[in-house]
N, C-alpha and C positions, 0 to 999 in steps of 0.2 A: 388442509392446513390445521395442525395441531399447536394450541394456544400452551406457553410454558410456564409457570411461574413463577416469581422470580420478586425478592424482597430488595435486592441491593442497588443503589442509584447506581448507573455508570458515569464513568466522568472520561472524558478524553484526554489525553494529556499532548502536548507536543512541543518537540524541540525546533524553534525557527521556525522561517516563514518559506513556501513554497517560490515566493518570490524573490527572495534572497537565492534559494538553488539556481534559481532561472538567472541570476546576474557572478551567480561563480560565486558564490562564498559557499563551499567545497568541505570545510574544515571545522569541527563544531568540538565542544568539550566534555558533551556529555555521553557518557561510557556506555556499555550494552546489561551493565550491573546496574546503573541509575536510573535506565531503562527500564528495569524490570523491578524496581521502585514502586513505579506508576503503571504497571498492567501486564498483562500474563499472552497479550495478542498486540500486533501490529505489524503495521510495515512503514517503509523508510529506504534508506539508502547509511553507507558507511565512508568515512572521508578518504576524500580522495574522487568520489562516486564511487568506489571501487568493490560493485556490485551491488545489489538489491535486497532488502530485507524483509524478511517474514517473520512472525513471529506468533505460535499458537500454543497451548499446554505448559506455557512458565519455556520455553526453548527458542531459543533463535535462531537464524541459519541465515547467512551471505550465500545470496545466489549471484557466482561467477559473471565477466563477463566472457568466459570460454562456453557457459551453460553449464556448471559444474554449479554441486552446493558443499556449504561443509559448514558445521557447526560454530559458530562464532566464538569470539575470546570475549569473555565478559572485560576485558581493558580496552576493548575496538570502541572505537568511537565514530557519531553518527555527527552529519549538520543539519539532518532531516530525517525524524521521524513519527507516528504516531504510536500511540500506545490505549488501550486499554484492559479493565477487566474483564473477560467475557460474560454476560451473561445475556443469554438470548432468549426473546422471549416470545417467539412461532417458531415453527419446525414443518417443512413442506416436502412430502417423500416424493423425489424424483425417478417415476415409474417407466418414464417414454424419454428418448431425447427432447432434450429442449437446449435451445440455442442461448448464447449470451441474453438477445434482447427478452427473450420470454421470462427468463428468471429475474432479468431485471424487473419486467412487470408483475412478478408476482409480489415482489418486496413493493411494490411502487403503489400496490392494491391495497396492498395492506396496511402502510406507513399512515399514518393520519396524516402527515402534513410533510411534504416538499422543504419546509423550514428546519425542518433537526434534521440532526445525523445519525448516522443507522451501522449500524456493525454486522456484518457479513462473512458465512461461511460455508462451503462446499464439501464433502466428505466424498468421493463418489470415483465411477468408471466413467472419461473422458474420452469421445473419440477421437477429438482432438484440443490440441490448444497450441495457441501459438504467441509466444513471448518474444522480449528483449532484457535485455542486458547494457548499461552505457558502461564500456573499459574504464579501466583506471587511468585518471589525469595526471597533466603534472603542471606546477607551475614554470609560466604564468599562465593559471586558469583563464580556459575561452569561457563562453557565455556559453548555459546549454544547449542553447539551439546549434549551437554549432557543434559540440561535446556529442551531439546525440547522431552528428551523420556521421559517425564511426560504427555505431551502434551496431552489433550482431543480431540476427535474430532467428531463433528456433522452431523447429514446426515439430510435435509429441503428436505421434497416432497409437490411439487406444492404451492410455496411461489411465494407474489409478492414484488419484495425489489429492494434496490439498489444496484450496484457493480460499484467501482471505481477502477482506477489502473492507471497503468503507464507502459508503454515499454519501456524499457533503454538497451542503446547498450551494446556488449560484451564486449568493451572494457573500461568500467563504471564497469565491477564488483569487486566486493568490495568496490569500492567509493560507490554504493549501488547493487542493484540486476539487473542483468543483465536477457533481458528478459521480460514477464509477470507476472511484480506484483500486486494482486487486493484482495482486501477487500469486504465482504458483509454484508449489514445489511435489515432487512425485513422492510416493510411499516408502521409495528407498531411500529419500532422502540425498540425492545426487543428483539432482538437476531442477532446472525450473528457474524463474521470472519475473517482469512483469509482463503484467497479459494483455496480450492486442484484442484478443478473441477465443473464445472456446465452442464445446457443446460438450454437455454430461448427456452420456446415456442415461446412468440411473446411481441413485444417491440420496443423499440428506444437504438439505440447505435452512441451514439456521441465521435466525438474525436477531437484531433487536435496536431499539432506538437508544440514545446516548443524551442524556440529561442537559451536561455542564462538561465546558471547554477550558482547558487548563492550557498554556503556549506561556514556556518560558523563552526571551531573549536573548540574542548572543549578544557579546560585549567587545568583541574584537573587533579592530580596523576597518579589515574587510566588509564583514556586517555594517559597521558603522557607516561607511563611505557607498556601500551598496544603492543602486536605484533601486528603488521596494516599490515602483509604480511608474512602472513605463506602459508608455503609450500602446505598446503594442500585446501588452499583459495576457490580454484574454488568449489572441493566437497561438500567440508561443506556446502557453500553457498546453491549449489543443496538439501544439505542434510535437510540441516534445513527449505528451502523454498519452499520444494517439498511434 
C-alpha cells in the first residue's frame, strides 16, 4: 500500500436523492456540463434511466442499455448523480487476482472509519465482470423495482477497463446507496455498466476518503409528490442495486 499526497479537500457533490430514483422521479435539470462544475469522476444515471454513468479524467460516457458506451452530450441531463474531484490518497498494486470482496477489504483496512465516504478506482486486466444496464423508460414512470426486471445484463471475460465507485455509509442509504457502488467501462470505450461482480487480475486501485457532502434538490412535481421513505427503502435499494 502506497500512501499519496494530496493537499485538496474533496467534496461530494450530488444531484437528488437515491430515493426519489427508487419512487420514479426519472427526470432531473441538471446537465452533464453543470456536472462537471462539481467534479472531474462520478457515476450516476441519465433521464429517462436511459443508461449508466461514469465519469473519470474531466469525461463522461453513458453506458447503454444494449451494453454499448458512447460519449455523452454535455446538454444530457441526469436525476441522479455523484460527482467529485479525484484526488486519492493510497495506491494498492494488484499483483495476483483478487475478487470484488478482497479489494473491498483492502479499502475497508485502510479507511479509518465506516462513517465517511471513500472514492474508488480500478485501472487494470479483469478476468471477468459482470454488469447491468436498466433500458430507457417512458411515461408513466413504473417504480424502479419494477423498471429494473427489464434489466439486461452482461458477462466481459478478460477485458481491460476502468471501474469507478464510491463507498457510502449505512446510514446515507437512501440519501444514495449505502455500501459499494461502481460502474464499468472497457479501454475502448464501448461497453460496460453497473457492476454486480468482477475480479482484476492485476492493476492499480486508488482511493481516497471525501471530506464534505454537497446534494442539491429537485423542485419539480414529481420530486415533490415522491415517497422519499418508504417502508420498504432498505430492500429495494439492495434489490435494485444488487
Amino acid at each position: 500500500m502506497t500512501p499519496l499526497s494530496v493537499s485538496v479537500p474533496n467534496v461530494l457533490y450530488q444531484t437528488s436523492l437515491m430515493s426519489a430514483l427508487l419512487s420514479g422521479v426519472y427526470e432531473g435539470e441538471t446537465t452533464m456540463a453543470q456536472l462537471r462544475e462539481h467534479g472531474d469522476f462520478g457515476i450516476g444515471t441519465f433521464n429517462k434511466l436511459d443508461g449508466e454513468l461514469i465519469a473519470f479524467d474531466g469525461n463522461i460516457f453513458q453506458l447503454r442499455g444494449d451494453g454499448t458506451a458512447r460519449r455523452a452530450n454535455p446538454q444530457q441531463q441526469t436525476p441522479f448523480a455523484t460527482m467529485t474531484f479525484f484526488n486519492p490518497t493510497n495506491e494498492y498494486r494488484i499483483e495476483r487476482p483478487h475478487t470484488r470482496e478482497e479489494l473491498h477489504q483492502v479499502i475497508d483496512n485502510v479507511v479509518a472509519s465506516q462513517n465517511a465516504f471513500c472514492a474508488m478506482r480500478i485501472n487494470g486486466k479483469f478476468s471477468r465482470v459482470d454488469t447491468r444496464t436498466v433500458p430507457e423508460q417512458e411515461r408513466p414512470y413504473k417504480p424502479m423495482l419494477e423498471a429494473v426486471k427489464e434489466q439486461p445484463t452482461f458477462h466481459f471475460d478478460n477485458i481491460e477497463g476502468v471501474l469507478i465507485g464510491f463507498l457510502t455509509p449505512e446510514y446515507m442509504q437512501g440519501i444514495n446507496v449505502a455500501g459499494y457502488h461502481e460502474h464499468f467501462i472497457n479501454d475502448a470505450r464501448c461497453s460496460g455498466g453497473h457492476v454486480l461482480d468482477y475480479q482484476v487480475d492485476h492493476g492499480t486501485l486508488t482511493f481516497g476518503t471525501v471530506e464534505k457532502l454537497m446534494i442539491d434538490f429537485p423542485h419539480d412535481k414529481d420530486f415533490l409528490r415522491a415517497d422519499l421513505s418508504p417502508e420498504n427503502l432498505q430492500e429495494a435499494i439492495r434489490a435494485v442495486e444488487s
